[in-house]
N, C-alpha and C positions, 0 to 999 in steps of 0.2 A: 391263859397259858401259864403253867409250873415256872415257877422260878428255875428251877432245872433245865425244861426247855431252851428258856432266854437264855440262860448262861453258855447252854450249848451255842444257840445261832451265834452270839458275840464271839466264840470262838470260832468256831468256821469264818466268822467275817475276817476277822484279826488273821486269820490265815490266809485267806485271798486279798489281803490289803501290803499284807508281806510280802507274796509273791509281786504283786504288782508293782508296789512300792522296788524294791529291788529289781523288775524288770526296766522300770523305768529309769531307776539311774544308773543302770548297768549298760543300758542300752541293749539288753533284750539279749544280752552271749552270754547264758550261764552254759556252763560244763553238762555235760550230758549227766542225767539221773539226779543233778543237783538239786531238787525240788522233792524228789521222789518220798524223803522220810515226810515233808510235810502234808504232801498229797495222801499218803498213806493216813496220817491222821484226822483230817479229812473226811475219808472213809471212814473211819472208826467214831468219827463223831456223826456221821448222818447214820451211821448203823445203830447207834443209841438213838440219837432223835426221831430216829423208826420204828425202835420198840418201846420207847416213849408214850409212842402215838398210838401203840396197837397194832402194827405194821408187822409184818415177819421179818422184810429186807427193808434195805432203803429203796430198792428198786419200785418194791410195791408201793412207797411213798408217792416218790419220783412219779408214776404212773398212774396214779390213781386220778381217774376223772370225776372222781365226786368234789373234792379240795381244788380245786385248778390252782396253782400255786401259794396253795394255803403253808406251804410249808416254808417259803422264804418269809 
C-alpha cells in the first residue's frame, strides 16, 4: 500500500475517533448537522482512496466483491 493510501485511512480514522470520541462525552446530543462538515470530508477522502485504487467512486470500492473489505 502507497504511503498516500495510509495517510488517507489514518485520516478517516482520526475522523471517526473524533466523532465518537465527542459522542461519547457529550453524551450523544450534538446539535443537528453538527458533524455534517466532518462527514463531508469523509466523503472526500474515500473518493480519493477510490481513485487511488483504480475505482471510479467510492461506491464502486465500497461494493466490489473481489477485495471483501480490503479497503478498511
Amino acid at each position: 500500500m502507497t504511503r498516500q493510501k495510509k495517510e488517507i485511512l489514518k485520516k478517516i480514522d482520526n475522523i471517526e475517533l473524533q466523532i465518537l470520541c465527542d459522542t461519547e462525552m457529550g453524551c450523544g446530543e450534538a446539535p443537528d448537522h453538527f458533524y455534517d462538515r466532518l462527514y463531508e470530508e469523509q466523503d472526500r477522502l474515500f473518493e480519493e482512496l477510490a481513485h487511488l485504487r483504480k475505482y471510479k467512486t467510492a461506491w464502486d470500492m465500497f461494493y466490489d466483491e473481489r477485495g471483501f473489505l480490503d479497503w478498511m
